[in-house]
N, C-alpha and C positions, 0 to 999 in steps of 0.2 A: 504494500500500500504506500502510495507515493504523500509526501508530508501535505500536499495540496488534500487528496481523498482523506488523511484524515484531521484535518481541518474542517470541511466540510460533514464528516459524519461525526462530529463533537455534537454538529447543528441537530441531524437527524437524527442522530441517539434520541431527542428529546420528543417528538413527536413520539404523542403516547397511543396510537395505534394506526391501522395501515394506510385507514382515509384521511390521507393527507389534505383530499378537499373541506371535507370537514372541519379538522383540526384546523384550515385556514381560518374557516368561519368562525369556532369557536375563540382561537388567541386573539382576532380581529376582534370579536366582540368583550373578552375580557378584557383589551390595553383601552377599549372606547368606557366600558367598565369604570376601571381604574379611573383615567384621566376626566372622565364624567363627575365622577366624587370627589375631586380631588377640590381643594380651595384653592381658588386663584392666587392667594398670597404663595401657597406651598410649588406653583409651578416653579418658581425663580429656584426651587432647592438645590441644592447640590447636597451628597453625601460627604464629600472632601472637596480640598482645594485642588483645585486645575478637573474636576471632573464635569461632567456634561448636568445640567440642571433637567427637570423632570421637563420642561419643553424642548430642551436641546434631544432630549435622546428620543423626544416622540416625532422630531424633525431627522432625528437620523433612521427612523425607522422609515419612514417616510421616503426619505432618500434612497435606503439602498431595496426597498421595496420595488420604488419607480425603474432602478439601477436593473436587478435582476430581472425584471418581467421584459423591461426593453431587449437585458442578451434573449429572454427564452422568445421574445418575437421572434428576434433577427433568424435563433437555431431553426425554428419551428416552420419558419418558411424556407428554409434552407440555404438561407446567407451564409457561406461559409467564410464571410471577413473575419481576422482575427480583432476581436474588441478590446480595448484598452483594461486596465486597470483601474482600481479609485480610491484614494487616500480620505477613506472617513476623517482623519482628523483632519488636514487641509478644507475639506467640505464644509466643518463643524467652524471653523473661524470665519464662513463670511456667510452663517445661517440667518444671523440677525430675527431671531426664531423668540428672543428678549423684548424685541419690538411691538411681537404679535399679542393678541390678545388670544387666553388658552384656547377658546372656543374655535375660531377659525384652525391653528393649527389641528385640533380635534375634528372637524368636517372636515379636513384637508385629506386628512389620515384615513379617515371611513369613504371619502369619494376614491383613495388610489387603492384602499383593499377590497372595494368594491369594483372596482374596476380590473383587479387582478382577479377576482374569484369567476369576475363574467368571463375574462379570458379563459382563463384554465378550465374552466366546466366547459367552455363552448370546443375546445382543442379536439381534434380526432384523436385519436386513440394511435394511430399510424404516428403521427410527430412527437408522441413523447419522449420515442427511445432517439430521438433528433441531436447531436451533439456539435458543439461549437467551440472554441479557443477563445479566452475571456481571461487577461492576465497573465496568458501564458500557459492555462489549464483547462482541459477540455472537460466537458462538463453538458449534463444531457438537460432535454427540456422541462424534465420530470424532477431532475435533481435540483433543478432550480427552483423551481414551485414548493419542493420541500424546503428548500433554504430559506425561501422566504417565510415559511412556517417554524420551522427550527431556529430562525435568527429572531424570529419574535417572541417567542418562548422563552428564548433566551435570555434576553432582557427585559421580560417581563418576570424573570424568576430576579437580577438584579432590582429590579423595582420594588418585589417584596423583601428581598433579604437587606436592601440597603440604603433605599429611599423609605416608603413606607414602614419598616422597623423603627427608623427615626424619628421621623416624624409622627408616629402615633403614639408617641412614649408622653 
């Protein structure tokens, strides 16, 4: 297993069963959840210093949600360009995500996973095993869709252990 595959299945380990369409629906509806209850004063939170605050990391979700569905387009129709990389932290310094008011980046978030679930539900079945070059690592259109499931999971498990822990004390 190449350090890229198990990078990537850190993510999918976390998907707690095999419908991955689901589990979109469900983590999309626990992070709207979350940030639904959350007090606007608590957006601005950070856990530590130099860490992303509870709207910066719902703009990073945001982000590499938009990120991955764009590769699993381009695989899916059979673009075989290699696609670049992306430096979440470079992204995270000119999110200006502090400006918004929580609500907007909240509808921002539920218009782009609702716009990833229409994609992925509507997908043939033929293009999921579709693979593409992205960073330098090929990667299927199926593995993508989980990523974006797995990477929300993910930081939705941070949210509890290290935002929310905090803050409800």
């Amino acid at each position: 297993m190449t350090e890229f595959q198990k990078y990537i299945q850190r993510y999918l380990d976390l998907i707690p069963s095999q419908n991955w369409i689901e589990e979109m629906k469900i983590s999309g509806n626990n992070t709207l959840e979350i940030y639904r209850n959350i007090a606007p004063e608590h957006s601005s939170f950070a856990y530590a210093d130099e860490k992303w605050t509870m709207k910066e990391l719902l703009q990073h979700l945001i982000d590499a949600e938009r990120i991955f569905a764009y590769r699993a387009l381009r695989f899916a129709r059979k673009d075989k360009t290699e696609l670049p990389g992306w430096n979440e932290e470079e992204y995270a310094k000119h999110y200006f995500s502090m400006e918004r008011p929580l609500e907007s980046l909240i509808e921002e978030f539920e218009i782009v996973r609702k716009s990833s679930l229409i994609f992925f539900e509507t997908l043939h079945q033929s293009v999921l095993h579709e693979t593409g070059k992205a960073n330098g690592n090929e990667i299927s259109v199926e593995n993508i869709g989980k990523l974006i499931v797995g990477h929300n999971i993910h930081h939705l498990n941070i949210i509890q252990e290290r935002y929310l822990s905090k803050l409800n004390r």
